[in-house]
N, C-alpha and C positions, 0 to 999 in steps of 0.2 A: 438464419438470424431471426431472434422473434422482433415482433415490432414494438416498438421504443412508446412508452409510456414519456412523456415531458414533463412527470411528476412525482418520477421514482428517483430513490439513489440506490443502487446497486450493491451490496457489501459482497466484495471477494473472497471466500477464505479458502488457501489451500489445505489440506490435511490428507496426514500418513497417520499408521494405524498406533505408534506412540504416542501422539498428540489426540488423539482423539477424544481423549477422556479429559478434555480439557473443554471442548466445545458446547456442553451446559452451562460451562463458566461466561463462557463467549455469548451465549444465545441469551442469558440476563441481561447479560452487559446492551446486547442490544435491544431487548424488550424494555430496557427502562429510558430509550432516547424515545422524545417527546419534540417530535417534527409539528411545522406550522402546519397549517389546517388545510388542507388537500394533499397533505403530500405523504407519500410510502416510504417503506425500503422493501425488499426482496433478499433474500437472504443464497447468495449460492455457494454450497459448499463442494467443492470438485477434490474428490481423493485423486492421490497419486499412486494411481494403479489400482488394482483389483483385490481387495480382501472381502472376509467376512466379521471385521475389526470393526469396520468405522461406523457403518450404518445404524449397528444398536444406540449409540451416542449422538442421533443424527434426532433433533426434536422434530415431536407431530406437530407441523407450522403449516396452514396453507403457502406462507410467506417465506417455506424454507423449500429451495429446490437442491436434490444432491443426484450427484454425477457421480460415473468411475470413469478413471481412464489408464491408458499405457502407463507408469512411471516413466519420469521426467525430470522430476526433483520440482519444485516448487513453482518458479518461472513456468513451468511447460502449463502445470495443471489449472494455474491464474488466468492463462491466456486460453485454454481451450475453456474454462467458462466465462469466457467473453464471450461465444458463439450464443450464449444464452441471454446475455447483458440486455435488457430491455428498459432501462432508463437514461435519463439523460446525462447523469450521476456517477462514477465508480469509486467505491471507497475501500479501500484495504482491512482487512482482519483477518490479522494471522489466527489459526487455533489457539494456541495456548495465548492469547492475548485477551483484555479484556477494553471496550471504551470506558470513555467516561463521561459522566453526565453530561446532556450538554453540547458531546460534542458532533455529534451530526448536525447538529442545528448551527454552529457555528460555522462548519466549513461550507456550508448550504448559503449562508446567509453573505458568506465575503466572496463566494460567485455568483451570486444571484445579483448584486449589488455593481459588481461589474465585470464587463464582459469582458474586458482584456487581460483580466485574471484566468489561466488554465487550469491550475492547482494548487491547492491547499495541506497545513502540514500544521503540527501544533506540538505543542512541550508534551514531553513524555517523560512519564516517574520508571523504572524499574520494580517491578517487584518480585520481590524477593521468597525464598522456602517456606520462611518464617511469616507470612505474612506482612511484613516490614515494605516500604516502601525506600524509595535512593536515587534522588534528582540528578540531573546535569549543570553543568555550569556553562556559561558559552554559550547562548541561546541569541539568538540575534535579537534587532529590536520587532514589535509588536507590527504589524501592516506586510506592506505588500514589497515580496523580493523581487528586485530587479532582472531579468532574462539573464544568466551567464554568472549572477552572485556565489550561487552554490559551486558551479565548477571552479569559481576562484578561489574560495576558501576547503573544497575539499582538494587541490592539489595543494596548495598550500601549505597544508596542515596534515601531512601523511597520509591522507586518503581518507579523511572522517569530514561526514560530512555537516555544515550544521544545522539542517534538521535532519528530522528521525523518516526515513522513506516507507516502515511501516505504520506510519500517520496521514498515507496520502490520498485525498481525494480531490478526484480528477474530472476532468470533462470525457465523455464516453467515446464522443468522435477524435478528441487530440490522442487519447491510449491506444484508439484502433488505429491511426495515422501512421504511429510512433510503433508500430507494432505487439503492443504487449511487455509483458518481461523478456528480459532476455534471455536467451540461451546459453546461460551460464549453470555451473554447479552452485555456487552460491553466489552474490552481491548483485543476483538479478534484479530485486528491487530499487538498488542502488545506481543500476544502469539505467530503470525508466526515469526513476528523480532526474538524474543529469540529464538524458534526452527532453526531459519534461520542461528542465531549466531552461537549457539549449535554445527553446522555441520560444517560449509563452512567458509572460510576469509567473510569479508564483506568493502566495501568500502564508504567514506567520500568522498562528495565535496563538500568544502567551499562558491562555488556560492550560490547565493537562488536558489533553486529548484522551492520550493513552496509560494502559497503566503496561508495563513487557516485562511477560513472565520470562523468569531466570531457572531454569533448571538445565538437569546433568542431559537429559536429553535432544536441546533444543540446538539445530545444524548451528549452530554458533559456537556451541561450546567443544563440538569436536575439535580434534586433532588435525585435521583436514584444513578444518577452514586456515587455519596459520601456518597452512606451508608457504616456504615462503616464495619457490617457483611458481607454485598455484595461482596464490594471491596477486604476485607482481603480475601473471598472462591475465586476470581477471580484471586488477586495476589499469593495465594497459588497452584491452579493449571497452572497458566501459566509456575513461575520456577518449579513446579516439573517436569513439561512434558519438559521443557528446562535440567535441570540436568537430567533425563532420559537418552535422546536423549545423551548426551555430554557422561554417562556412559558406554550407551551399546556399544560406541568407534567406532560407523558408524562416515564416516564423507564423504564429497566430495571435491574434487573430491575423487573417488576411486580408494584405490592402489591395482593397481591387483599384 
């Protein structure tokens, strides 16, 4: 593990060798956040497995480090560049995803400001082929979520949750706690949101965060994802490991 900078934020991105050519889109989208005055990001981008696809799409950054590793699907390859994680910080970005102004600075600014907040998550636009953008409705209110919010309203409500978990930034020691993503085929990220719930407050900002590219390629819009034996073993063990966690009455911060 390298050693932890206390003034970095970490961006994650997984990527396979169809999204790759999306990652220019991605590396603007981060060059135009405008962090307070001592502080970084670190860029790690971990392919999912071994090609000679991703790397041409990979920017000359000192601030950009990239990995190969085994395939894994997604979950696998987020969590093996945690081994590399050297801030205090972890924030999500998928490849074909883009931020938006603004918002590293805001999810920085509602943990820095308090400590019993674990993670951060913000409104997210879709966008679309066409360049078009296509909001959500259903956005909770503005501050800070309650430990256990999100698992109420994503059983609740078929298993959607309400925020968006590729929006999340995190504390670096509660992800390594919490183990990473899951070892799921898909809705891994959806299973650190709830475990993330599970433990810690979590906070909402109303800005867009993000902008989530829609295309024909992206593990969402397979066929896969909507099976529906699939889906149900993936939804079953994401809240059991969510209600686990909330039972065994760990939680963060901790009260000594």
């Amino acid at each position: 593990m390298s050693a932890v900078s206390s003034r970095r934020i970490i961006v994650i991105t997984a990527v396979h060798a169809p999204s790759a050519h999306f990652l220019p889109d991605a590396y603007k989208s981060l060059c135009a956040q405008e962090l307070p005055e001592g502080w970084e990001w670190h860029w790690l981008i971990q392919e999912d497995g071994r090609s000679d696809e991703v790397a041409p799409h990979v920017p000359d950054d000192p601030r950009v480090t990239f990995h190969q590793g085994r395939p894994g699907g997604p979950g696998t390859a987020r969590t093996l560049a945690l081994a590399h994680a050297d801030g205090e910080y972890v924030k999500v970005l998928d490849a074909d995803d883009q931020l938006s102004a603004g918002a590293l600075t805001r999810d920085l600014a509602a943990l820095e400001a308090d400590r019993t907040i674990g993670w951060a998550t913000s409104r997210v636009l879709d966008l679309l082929p066409d360049g078009s953008t296509a909001g959500f409705p259903g956005d909770p209110d503005a501050g800070p979520l309650a430990s256990g919010a999100v698992l109420a309203y994503w059983s609740a409500n078929d298993y959607r949750a309400p925020v968006h978990p590729a929006t999340l930034f995190a504390r670096r020691e509660l992800v390594l706690a919490l183990g990473g993503w899951m070892a799921l085929p898909a809705s891994e990220d959806t299973g650190l949101l709830l475990a993330l719930d599970a433990v810690s407050r979590g906070w909402f900002t109303p800005e867009v965060g993000l902008l989530y590219r829609k295309w024909p390629g992206q593990a969402t819009g397979q066929a896969a994802h909507v099976d529906p034996a699939e889906r149900d073993a993936r939804m079953a063990v994401v809240e059991a490991r969510a209600r686990a966690l909330s039972g065994l009455g760990w939680s963060y911060p901790v009260k000594g």
